[in-house]
Each structure stands twice: as C-alpha cells, then as structure tokens.
mmCIF file of the N, C-alpha and C atoms, coordinates in Angstrom:
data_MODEL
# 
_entry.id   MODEL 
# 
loop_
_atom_site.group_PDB 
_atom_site.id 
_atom_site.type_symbol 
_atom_site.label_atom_id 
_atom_site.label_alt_id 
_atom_site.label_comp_id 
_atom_site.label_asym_id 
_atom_site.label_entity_id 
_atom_site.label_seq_id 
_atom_site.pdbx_PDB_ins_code 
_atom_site.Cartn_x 
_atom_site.Cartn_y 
_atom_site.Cartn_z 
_atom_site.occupancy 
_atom_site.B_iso_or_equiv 
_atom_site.pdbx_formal_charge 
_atom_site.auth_seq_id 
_atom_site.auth_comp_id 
_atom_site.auth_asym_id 
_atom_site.auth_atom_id 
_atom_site.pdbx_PDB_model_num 
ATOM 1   N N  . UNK A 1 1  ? 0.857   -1.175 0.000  1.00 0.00 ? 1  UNK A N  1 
ATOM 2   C CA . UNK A 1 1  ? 0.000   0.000  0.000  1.00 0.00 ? 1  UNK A CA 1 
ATOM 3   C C  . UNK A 1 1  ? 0.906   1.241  0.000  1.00 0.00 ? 1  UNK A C  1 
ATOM 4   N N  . UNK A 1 2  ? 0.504   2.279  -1.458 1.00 0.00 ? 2  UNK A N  1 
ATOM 5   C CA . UNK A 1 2  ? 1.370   3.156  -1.237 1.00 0.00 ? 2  UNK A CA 1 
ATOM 6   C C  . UNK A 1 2  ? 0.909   4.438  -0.222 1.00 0.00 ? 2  UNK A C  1 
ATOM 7   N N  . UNK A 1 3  ? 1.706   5.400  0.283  1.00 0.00 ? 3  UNK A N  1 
ATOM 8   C CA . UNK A 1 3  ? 1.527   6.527  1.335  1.00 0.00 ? 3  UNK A CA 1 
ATOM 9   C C  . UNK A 1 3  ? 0.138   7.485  0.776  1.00 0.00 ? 3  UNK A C  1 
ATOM 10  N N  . UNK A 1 4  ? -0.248  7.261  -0.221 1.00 0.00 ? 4  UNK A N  1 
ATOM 11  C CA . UNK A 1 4  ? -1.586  8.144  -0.611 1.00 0.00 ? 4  UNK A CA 1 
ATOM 12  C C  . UNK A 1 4  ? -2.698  6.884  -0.079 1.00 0.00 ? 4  UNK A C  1 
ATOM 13  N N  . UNK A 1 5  ? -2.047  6.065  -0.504 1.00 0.00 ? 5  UNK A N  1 
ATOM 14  C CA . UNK A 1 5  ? -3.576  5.004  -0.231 1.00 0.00 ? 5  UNK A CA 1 
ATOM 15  C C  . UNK A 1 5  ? -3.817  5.066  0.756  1.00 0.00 ? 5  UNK A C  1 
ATOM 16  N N  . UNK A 1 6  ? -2.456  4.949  2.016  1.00 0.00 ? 6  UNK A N  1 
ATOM 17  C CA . UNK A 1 6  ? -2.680  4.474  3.259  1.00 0.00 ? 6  UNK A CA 1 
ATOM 18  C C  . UNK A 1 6  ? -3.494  5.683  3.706  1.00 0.00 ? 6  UNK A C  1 
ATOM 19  N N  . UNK A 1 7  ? -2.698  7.442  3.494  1.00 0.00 ? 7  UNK A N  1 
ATOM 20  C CA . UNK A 1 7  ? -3.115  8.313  4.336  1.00 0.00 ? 7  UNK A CA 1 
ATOM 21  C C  . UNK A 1 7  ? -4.706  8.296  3.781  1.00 0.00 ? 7  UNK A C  1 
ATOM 22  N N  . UNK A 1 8  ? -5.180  8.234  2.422  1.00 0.00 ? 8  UNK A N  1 
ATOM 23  C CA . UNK A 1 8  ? -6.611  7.816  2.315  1.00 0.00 ? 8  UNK A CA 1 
ATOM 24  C C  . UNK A 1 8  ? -7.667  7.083  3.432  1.00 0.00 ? 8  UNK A C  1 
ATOM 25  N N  . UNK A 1 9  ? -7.067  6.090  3.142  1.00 0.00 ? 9  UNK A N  1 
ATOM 26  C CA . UNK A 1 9  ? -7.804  4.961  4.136  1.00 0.00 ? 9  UNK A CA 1 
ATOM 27  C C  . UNK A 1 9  ? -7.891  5.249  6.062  1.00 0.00 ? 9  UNK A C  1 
ATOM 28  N N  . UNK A 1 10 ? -6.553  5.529  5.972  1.00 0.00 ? 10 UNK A N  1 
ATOM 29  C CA . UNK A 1 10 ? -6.744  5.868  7.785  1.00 0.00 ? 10 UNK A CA 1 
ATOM 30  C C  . UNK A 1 10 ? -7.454  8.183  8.029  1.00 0.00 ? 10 UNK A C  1 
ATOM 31  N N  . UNK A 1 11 ? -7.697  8.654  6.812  1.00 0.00 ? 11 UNK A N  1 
ATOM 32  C CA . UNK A 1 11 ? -8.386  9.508  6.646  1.00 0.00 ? 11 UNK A CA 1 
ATOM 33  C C  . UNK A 1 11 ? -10.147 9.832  6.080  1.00 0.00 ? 11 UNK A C  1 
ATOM 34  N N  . UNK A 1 12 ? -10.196 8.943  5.502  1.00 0.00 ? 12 UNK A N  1 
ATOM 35  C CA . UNK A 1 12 ? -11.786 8.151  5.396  1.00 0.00 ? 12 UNK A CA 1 
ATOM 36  C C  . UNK A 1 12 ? -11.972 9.239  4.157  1.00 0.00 ? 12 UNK A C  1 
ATOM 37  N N  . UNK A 1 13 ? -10.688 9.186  3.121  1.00 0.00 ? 13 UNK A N  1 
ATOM 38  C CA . UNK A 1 13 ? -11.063 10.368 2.093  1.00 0.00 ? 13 UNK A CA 1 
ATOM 39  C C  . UNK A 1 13 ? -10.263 9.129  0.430  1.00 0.00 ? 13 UNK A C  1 
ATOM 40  N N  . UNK A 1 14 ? -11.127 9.942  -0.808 1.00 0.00 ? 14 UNK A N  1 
ATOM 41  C CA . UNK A 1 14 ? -10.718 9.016  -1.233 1.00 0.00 ? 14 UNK A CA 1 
ATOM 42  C C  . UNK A 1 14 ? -9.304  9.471  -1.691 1.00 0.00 ? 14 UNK A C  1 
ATOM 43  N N  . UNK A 1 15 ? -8.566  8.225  -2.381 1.00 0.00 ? 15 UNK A N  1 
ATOM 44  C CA . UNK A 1 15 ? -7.161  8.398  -2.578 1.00 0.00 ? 15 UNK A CA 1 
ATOM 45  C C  . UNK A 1 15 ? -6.747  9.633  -3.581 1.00 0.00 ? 15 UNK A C  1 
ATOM 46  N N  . UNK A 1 16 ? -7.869  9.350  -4.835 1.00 0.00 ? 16 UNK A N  1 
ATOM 47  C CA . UNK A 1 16 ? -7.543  10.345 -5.958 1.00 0.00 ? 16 UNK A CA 1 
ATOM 48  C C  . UNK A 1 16 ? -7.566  11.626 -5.425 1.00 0.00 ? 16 UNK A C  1 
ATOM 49  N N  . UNK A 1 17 ? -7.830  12.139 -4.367 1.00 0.00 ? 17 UNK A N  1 
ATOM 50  C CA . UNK A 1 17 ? -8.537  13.482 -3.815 1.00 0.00 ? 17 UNK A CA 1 
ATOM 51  C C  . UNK A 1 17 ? -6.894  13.623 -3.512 1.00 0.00 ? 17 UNK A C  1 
ATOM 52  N N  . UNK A 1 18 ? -6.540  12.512 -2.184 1.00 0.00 ? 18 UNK A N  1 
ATOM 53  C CA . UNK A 1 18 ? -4.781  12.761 -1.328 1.00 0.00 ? 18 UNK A CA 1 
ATOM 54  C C  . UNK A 1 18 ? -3.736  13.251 -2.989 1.00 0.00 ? 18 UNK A C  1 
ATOM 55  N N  . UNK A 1 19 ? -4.182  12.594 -3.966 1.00 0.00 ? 19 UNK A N  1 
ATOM 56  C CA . UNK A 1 19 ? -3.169  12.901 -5.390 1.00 0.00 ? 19 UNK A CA 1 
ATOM 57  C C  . UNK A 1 19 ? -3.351  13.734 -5.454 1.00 0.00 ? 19 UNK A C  1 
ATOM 58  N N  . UNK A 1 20 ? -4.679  14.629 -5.592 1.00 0.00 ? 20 UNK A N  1 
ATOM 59  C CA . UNK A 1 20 ? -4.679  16.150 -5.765 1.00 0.00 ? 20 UNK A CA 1 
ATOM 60  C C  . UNK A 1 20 ? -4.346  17.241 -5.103 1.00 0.00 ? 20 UNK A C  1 
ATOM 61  N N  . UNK A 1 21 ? -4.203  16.618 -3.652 1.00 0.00 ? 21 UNK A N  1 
ATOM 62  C CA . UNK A 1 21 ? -4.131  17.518 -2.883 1.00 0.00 ? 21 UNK A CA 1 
ATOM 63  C C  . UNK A 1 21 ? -2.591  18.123 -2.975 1.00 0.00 ? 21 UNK A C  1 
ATOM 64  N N  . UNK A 1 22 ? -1.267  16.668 -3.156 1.00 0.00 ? 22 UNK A N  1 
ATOM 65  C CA . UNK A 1 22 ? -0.307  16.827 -2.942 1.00 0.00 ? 22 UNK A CA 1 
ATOM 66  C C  . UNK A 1 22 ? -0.104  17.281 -4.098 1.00 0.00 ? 22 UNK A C  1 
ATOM 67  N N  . UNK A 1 23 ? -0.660  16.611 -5.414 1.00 0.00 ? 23 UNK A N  1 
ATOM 68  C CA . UNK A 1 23 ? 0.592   17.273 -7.098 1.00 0.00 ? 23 UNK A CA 1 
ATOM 69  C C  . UNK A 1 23 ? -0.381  18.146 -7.772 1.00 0.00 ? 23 UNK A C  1 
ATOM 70  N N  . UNK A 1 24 ? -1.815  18.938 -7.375 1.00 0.00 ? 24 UNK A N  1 
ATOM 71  C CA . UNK A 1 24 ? -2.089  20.088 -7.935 1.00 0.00 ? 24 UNK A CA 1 
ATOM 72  C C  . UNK A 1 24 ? -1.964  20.998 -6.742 1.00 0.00 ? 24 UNK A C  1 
ATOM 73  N N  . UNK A 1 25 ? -0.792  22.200 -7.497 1.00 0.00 ? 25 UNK A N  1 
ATOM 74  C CA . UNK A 1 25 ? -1.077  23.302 -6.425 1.00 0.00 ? 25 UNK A CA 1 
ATOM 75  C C  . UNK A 1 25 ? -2.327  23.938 -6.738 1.00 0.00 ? 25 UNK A C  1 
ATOM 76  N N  . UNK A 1 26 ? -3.437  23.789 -7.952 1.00 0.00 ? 26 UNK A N  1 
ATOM 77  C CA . UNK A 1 26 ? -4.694  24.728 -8.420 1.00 0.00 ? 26 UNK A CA 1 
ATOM 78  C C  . UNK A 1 26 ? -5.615  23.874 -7.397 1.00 0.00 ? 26 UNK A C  1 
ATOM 79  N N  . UNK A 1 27 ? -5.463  22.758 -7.085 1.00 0.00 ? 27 UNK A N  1 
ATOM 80  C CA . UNK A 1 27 ? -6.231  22.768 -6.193 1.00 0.00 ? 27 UNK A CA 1 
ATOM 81  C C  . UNK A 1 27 ? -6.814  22.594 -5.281 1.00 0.00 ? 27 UNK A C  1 
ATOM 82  N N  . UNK A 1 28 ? -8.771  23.172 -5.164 1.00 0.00 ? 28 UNK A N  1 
ATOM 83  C CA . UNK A 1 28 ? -8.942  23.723 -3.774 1.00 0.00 ? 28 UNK A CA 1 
ATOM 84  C C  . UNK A 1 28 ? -9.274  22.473 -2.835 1.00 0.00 ? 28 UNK A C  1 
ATOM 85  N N  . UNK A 1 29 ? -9.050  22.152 -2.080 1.00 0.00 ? 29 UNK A N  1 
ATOM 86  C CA . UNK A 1 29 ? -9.657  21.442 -1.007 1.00 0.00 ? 29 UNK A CA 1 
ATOM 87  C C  . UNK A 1 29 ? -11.080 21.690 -0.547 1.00 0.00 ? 29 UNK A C  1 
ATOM 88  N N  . UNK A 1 30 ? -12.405 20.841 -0.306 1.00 0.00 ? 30 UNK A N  1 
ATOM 89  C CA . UNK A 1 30 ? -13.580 20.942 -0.398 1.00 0.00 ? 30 UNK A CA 1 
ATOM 90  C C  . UNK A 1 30 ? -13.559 20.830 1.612  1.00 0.00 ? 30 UNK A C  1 
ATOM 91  N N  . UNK A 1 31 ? -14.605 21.629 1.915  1.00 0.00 ? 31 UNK A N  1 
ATOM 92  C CA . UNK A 1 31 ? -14.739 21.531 4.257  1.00 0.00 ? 31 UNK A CA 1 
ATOM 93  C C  . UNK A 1 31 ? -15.066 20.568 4.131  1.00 0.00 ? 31 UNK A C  1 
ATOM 94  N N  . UNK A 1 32 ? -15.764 19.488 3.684  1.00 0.00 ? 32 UNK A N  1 
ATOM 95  C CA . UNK A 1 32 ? -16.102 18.083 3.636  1.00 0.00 ? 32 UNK A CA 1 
ATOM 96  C C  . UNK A 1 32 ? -14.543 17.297 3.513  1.00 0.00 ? 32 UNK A C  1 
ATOM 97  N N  . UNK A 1 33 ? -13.628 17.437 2.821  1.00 0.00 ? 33 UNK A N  1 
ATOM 98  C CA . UNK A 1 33 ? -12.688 16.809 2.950  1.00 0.00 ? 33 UNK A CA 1 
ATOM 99  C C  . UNK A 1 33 ? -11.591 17.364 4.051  1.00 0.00 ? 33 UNK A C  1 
ATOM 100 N N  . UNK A 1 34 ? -11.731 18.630 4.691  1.00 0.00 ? 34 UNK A N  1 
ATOM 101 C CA . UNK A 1 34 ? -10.929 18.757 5.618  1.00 0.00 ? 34 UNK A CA 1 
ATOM 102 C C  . UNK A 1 34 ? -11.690 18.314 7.233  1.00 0.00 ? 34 UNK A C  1 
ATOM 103 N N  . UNK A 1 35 ? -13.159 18.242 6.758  1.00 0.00 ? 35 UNK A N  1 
ATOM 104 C CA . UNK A 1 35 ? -13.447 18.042 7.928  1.00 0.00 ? 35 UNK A CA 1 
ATOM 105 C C  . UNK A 1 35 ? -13.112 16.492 8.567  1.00 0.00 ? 35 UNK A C  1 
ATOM 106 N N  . UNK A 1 36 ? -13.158 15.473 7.166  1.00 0.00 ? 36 UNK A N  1 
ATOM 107 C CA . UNK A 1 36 ? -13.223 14.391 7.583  1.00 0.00 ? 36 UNK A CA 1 
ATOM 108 C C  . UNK A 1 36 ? -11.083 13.854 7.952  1.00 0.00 ? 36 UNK A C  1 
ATOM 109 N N  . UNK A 1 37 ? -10.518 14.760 7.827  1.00 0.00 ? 37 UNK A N  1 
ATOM 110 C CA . UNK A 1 37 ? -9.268  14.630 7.791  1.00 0.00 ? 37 UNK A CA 1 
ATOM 111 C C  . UNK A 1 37 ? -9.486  15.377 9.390  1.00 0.00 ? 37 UNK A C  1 
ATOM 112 N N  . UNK A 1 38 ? -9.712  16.164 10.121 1.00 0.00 ? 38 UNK A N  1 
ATOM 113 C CA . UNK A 1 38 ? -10.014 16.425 11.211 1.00 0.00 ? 38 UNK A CA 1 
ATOM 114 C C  . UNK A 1 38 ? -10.618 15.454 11.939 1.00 0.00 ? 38 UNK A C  1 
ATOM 115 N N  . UNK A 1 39 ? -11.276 15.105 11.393 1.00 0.00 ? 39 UNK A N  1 
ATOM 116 C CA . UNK A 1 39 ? -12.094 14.070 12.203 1.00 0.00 ? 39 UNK A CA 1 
ATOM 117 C C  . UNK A 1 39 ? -11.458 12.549 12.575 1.00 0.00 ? 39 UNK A C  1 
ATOM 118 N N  . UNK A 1 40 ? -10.219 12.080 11.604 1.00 0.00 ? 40 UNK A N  1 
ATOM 119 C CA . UNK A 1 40 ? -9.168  11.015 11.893 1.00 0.00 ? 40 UNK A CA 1 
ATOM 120 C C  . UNK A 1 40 ? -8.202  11.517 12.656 1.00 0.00 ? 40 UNK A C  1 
ATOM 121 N N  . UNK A 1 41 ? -8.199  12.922 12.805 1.00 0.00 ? 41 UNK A N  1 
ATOM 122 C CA . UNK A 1 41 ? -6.703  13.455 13.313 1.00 0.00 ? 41 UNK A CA 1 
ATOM 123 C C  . UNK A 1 41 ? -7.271  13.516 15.019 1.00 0.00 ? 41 UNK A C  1 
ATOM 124 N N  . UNK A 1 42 ? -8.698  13.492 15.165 1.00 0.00 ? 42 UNK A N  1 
ATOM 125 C CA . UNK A 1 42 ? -9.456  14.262 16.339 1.00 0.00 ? 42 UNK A CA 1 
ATOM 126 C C  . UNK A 1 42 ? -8.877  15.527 16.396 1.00 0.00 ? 42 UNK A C  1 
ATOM 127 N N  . UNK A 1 43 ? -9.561  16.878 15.525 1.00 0.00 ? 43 UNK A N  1 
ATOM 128 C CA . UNK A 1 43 ? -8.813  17.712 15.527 1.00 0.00 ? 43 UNK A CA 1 
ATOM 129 C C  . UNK A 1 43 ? -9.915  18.563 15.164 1.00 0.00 ? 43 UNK A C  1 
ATOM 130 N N  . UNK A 1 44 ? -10.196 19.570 15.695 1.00 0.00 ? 44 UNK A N  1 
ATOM 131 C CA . UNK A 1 44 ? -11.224 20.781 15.760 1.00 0.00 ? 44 UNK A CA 1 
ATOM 132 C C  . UNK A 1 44 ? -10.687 21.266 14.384 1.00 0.00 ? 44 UNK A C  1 
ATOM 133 N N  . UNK A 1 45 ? -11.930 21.901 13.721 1.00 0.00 ? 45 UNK A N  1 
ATOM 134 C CA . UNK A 1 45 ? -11.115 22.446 12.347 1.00 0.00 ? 45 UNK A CA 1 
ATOM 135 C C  . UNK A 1 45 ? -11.132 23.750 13.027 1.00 0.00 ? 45 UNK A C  1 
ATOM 136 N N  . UNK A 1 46 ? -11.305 24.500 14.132 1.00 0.00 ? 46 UNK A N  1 
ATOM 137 C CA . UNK A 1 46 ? -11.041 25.952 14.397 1.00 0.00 ? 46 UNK A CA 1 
ATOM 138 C C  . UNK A 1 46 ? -8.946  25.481 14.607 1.00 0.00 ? 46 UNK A C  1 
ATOM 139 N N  . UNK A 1 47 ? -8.771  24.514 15.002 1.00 0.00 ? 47 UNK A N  1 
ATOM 140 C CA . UNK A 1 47 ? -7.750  23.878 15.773 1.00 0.00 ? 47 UNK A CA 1 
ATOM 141 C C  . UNK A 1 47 ? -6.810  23.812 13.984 1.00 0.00 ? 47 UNK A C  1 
ATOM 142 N N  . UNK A 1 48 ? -7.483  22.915 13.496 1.00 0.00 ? 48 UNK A N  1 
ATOM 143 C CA . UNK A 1 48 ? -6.685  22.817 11.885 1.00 0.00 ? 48 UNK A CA 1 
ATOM 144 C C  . UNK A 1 48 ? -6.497  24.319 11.659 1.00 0.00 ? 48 UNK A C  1 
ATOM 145 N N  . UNK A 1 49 ? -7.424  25.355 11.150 1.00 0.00 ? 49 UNK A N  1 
ATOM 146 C CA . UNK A 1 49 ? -7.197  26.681 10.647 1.00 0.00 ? 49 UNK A CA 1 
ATOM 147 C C  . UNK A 1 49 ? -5.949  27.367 11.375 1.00 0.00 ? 49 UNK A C  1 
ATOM 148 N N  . UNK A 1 50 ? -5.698  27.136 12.822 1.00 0.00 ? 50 UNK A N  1 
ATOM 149 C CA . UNK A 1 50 ? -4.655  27.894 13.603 1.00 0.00 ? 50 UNK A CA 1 
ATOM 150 C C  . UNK A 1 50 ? -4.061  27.248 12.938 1.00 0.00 ? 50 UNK A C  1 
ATOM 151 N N  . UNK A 1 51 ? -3.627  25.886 12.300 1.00 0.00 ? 51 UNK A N  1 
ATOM 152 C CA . UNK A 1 51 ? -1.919  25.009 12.422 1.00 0.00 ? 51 UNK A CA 1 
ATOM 153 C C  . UNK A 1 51 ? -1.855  25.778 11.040 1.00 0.00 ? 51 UNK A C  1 
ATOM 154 N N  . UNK A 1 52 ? -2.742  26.267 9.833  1.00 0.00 ? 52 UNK A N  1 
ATOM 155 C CA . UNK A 1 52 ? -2.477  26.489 8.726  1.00 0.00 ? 52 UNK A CA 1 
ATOM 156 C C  . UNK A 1 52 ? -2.521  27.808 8.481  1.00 0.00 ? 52 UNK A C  1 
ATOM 157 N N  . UNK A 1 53 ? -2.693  28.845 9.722  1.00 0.00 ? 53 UNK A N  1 
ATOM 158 C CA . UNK A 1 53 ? -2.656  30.534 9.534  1.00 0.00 ? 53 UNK A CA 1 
ATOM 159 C C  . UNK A 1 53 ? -4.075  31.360 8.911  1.00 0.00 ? 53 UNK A C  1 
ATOM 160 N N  . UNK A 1 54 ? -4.890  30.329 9.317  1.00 0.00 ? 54 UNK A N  1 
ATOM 161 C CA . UNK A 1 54 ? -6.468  31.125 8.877  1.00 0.00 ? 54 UNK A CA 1 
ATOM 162 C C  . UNK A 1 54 ? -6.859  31.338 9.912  1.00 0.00 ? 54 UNK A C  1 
# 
C-alpha cells in the first residue's frame, strides 16, 4: 500500500482526492474533505485553521 492510499484509508477520504491535494497546487480542497481529515486526526477544524494561519 502506497503513502496516498494508506493516508486515504486511515483519513476516510478518497485516494484520488490525497493525489490532488499533494501534485495540484490549483487545487482547492472541499470543508467536507478537511473536515473528515479532522475528524481522523481528532482535531477541531477551528484547531486545523490555527496550524495552517487562517
């Protein structure tokens, strides 16, 4: 299992999304996919926005 699949799977997001996230800088990330990446991390998205400067 490669490192997109895995972080997929233990993120409950699908893989093609982790490809986009890392090799398009155009693009955007959807709150449905950060929420559910919060939600594996147990991580408040007010809590995510501080680690990323929003």
């Amino acid at each position: 299992m490669d490192n997109n699949n895995l972080f997929a799977k233990e993120h409950f997001i699908d893989e093609k999304t982790v490809r986009r996230i890392r090799e398009d800088n155009e693009y955007h990330i959807s709150l449905i996919t950060i929420m559910r990446i919060c939600e594996a991390k147990n991580l408040k998205l007010s809590e995510f926005f501080k680690m990323v400067g929003i």
